[in-house]
C-alpha positions in Angstrom: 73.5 12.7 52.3 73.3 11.8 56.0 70.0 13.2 57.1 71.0 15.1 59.9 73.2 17.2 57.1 70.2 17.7 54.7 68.2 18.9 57.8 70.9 21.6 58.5 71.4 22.1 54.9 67.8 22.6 54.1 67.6 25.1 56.9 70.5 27.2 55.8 69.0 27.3 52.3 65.6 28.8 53.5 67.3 31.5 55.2 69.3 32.2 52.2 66.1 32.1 50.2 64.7 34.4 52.8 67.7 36.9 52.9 67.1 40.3 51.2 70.9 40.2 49.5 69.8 36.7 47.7 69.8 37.2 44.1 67.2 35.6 41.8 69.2 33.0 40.5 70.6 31.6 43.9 66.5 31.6 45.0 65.5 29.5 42.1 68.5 27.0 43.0 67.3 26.4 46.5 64.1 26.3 45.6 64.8 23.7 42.8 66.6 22.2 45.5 64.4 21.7 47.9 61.7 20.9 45.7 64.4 17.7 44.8 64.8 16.4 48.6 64.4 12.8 49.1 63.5 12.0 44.9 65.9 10.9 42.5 67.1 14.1 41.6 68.3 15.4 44.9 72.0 14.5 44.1 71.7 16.0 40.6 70.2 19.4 42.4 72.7 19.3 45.2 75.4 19.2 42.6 73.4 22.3 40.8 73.1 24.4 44.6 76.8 23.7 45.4 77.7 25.3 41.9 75.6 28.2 42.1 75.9 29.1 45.6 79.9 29.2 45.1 79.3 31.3 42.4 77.4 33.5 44.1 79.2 34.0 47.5 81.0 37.1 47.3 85.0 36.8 48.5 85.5 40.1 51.2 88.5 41.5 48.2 85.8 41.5 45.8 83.4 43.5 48.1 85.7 45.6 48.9 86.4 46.8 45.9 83.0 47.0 44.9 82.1 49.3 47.6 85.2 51.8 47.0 84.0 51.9 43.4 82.0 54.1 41.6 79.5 51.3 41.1 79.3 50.8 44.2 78.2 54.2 45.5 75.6 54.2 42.3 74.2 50.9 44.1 74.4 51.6 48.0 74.1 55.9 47.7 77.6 57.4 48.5 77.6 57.5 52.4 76.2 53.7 52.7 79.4 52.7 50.6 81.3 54.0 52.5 80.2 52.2 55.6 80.1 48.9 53.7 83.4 49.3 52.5 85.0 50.2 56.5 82.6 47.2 57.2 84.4 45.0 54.9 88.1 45.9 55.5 87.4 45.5 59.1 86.0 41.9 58.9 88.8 41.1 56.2 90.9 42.3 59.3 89.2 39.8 61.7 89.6 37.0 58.5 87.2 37.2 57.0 87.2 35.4 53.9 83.8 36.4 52.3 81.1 38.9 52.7 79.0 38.8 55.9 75.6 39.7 54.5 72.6 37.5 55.2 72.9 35.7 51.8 76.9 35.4 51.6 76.5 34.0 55.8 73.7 31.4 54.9 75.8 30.5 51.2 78.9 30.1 53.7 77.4 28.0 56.0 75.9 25.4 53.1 79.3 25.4 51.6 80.9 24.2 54.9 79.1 21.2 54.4 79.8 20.6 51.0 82.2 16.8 51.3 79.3 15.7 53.4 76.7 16.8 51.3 78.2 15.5 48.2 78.3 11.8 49.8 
């Protein structure tokens, strides 16, 4: 990986680590991650990150029907769902192809640079 792309790359992945929406999981992947930078394990840990963090991103169809579900007003209270879920079906709207939360933003901009990071 070109070292202008781990740069960027490595700063995405602290913010994600840093974003409140990051789940457990995704944390101990960039941590693992990071932790691998510039050994011999850092393509075997990029390959790890890239999995995880596409399993973790969440697609805007999937948050929407999350928030217009029952599970989803048990989660975000009843009136927040409700805003999340307009939220949601407006970016869709706008093209959106994933959720714009901290963690999805920061998951979407490591993802971008996936063929380059993969080299």
């Amino acid at each position: 990986m070109e070292q202008k792309v781990r740069e960027y790359v490595e700063g995405k992945v602290k913010e994600l680590m840093e974003a409140h929406s990051c789940c457990a999981e995704a944390k101990a992947a960039c941590q693992s991650w990071l932790e691998a930078v510039g050994t011999s394990r850092e393509a075997e840990m990029t390959g790890k990150l890239i999995s995880e963090l596409e399993e973790d991103i969440m697609p805007i169809d999937g948050l929407i029907a999350f928030a217009g579900s029952e599970m989803g007003a048990q989660v975000f209270g009843a009136e927040q769902a409700k805003g999340v879920l307009a939220h949601a079906e407006e970016i869709k709207a706008a093209g959106a192809k994933y959720c714009d939360c901290p963690a999805c933003a920061a998951v979407a901009a490591i993802l971008e640079k996936k063929e380059e990071m993969l080299v």
